[in-house]
N, C-alpha and C positions, 0 to 999 in steps of 0.2 A: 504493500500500500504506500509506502514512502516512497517506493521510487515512480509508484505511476502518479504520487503526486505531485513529486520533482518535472517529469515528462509534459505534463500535462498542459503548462504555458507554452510548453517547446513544441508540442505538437502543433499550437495554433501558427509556430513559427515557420516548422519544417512544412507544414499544408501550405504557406504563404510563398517562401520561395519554390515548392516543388511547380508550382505553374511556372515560374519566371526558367527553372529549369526544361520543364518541358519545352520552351522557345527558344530552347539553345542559350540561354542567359544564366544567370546566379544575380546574388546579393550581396554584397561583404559593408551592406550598413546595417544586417538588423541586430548586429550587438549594441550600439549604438543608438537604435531605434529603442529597443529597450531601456537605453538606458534614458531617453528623452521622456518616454513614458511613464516611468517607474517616477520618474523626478516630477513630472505634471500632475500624476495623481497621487503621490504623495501629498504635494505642493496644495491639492484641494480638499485632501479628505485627511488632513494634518488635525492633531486637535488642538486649537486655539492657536495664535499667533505663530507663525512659522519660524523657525530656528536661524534659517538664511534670507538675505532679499533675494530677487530677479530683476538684475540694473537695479541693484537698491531700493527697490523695492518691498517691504515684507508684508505678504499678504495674510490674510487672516479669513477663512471661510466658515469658522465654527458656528456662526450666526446662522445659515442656511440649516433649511432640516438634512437628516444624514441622509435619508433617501437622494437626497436632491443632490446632493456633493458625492454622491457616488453616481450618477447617473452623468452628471458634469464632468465627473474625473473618466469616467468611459467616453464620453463623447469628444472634450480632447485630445484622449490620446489618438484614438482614430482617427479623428481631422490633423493632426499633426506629423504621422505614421504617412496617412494618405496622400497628403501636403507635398512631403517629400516624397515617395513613392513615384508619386502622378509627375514631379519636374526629373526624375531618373525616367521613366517614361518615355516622355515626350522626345527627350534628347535620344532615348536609345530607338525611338521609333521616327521620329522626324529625321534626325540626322545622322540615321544608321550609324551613332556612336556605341560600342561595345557593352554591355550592361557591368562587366567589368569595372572600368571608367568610369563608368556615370553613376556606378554604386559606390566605388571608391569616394568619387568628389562628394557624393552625399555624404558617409562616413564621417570622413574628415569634417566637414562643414557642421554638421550634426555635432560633433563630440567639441567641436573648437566654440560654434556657439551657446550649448546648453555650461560646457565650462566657465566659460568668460562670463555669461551671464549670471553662473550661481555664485562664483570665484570658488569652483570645485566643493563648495558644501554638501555633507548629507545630509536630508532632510527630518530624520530621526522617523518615530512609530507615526502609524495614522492611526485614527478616531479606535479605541478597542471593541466598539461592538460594529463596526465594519466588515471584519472580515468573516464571521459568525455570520453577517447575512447574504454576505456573496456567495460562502463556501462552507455552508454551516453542518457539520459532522452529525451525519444521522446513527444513530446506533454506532459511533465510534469508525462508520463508513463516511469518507473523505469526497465529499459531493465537488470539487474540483475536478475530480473522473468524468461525472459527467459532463460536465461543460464541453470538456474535451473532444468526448465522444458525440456530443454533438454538432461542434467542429467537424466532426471526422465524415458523419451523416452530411450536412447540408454542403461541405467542398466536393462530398462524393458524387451528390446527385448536380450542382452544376457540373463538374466533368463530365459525367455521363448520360446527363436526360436532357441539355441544353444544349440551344443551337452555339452560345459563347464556346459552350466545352468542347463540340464537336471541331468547332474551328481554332480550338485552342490548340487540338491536336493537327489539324493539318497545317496552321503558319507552324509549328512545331516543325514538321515531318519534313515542309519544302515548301517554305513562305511564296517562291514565284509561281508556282502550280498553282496555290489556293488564292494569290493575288490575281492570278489568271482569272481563276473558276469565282470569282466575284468575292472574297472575300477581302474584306477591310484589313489590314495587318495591321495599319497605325491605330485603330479600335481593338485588335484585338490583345497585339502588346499594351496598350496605353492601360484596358482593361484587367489584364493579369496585373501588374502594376500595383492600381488600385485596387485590386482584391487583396493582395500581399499586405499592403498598407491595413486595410479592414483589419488581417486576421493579424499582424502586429502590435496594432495599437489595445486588441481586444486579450492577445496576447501577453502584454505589457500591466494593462491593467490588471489581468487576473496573479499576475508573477508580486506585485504589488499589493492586496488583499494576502495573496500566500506569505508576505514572506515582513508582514503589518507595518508595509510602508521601508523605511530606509531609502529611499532614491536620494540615487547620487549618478551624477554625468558618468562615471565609471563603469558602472554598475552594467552587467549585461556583456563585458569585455569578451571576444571569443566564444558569443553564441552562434554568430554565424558559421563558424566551424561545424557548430551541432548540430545546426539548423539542415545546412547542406550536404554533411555527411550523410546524416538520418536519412535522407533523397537518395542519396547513390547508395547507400546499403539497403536501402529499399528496393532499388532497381530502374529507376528512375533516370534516363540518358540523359549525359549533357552533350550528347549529338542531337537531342529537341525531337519529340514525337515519341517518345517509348517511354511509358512510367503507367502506375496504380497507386488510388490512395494506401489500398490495403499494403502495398508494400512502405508506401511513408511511417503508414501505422508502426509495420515491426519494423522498421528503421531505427523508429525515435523512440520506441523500448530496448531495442538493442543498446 
């Protein structure tokens, strides 16, 4: 049970880039994404006066109800995850730059501004009955499983019951064929993208209720290593067009 609760943000990670892999791509910003994450919903679901500013600023959300600051601290990490995601995107689909490169310059850019901005602070625990209602232990069963698995369920059925997922795999397989046969590629890379973003930010926040807050710009170092492995030990090509969720699954238990 401990370790499918360790897994279980990672999975939302390794579902996120296994698309950008099926396109012949990777990510080498979502340790960094996390850590942008982990630091933003600390940063709102903090209890009472925050320990560091943001550009000197120090914010304070205890006044909100905790519903509401949980629901806020999911919503930006997503839009922020996305944010950046959707501009690695763009470049790797407008300007047939390498997703390499355009995940690197996010990396960097990511971990340089969330730093500068906190001046590398962590942000200590969030609210203690937070994570009780995100992830709250039934009978001593660790309901962060579930989340996961339902991750696992709704990336499954986009891949395989949608016309996105269908075309996810042919710009995969041999982008000028399907660019041919009427498919969009810059929709459909921009699209995997933004779904990576989703399950990042959604990813981030859950790793943050798990672990009751701590974000720091650091924080997250070297998940992309796990994130991506977990795809290629799954089975998952980064020749583009060959992969299964079920294989992501025992990737990122392995």
């Amino acid at each position: 049970l401990n370790i499918l609760q360790q897994a279980s943000p990672r999975m939302f990670l390794a579902l996120g880039v296994a698309g950008l892999i099926l396109l012949a791509g990777t990510d080498l910003s979502i340790g960094r994404m996390v850590g942008m994450g982990m630091t933003t919903a600390t940063i709102i679901m903090h209890q009472g006066p925050n320990t560091g500013g943001v550009f000197g600023h120090v914010f304070d959300f205890s006044g909100l109800p905790v519903v509401v600051r949980m629901i806020f601290a999911l919503i930006m990490c997503i839009l922020l995850c996305t944010l950046f995601t959707s501009i690695a995107g763009c470049f790797t689909a407008k300007f047939k730059m390498h997703p390499f490169i355009s995940t690197m310059a996010n990396m960097l850019i990511i971990f340089g501004l969330i730093t500068y901005a906190t001046k590398g602070v962590s942000f200590g625990s969030i609210d203690s009955a937070i994570p009780s209602m995100i992830i709250p232990r039934i009978n001593g069963f660790p309901t962060i499983i579930l989340w996961a698995v339902a991750a696992v369920i709704i990336v499954w059925f986009i891949w395989n019951k949608t016309t996105f997922g269908k075309n996810l795999y042919a710009v995969g397989g041999n982008s000028e064929a399907a660019s041919v046969s009427g498919i969009s590629v810059f929709k459909v890379t921009v699209g995997a993208f933004v779904l990576a973003g989703i399950l990042y930010g959604f990813g981030s926040w859950l790793e943050c209720a798990r672990m009751f807050g701590s974000g720091s710009a650091a924080y997250g170092q070297g998940w992309e290593t796990d994130a991506i492995a977990a795809c290629v030990v799954g089975g998952v090509s980064f020749t583009g067009g060959i992969g299964k969720i079920s294989g992501v699954v025992v990737g990122v238990l392995i």
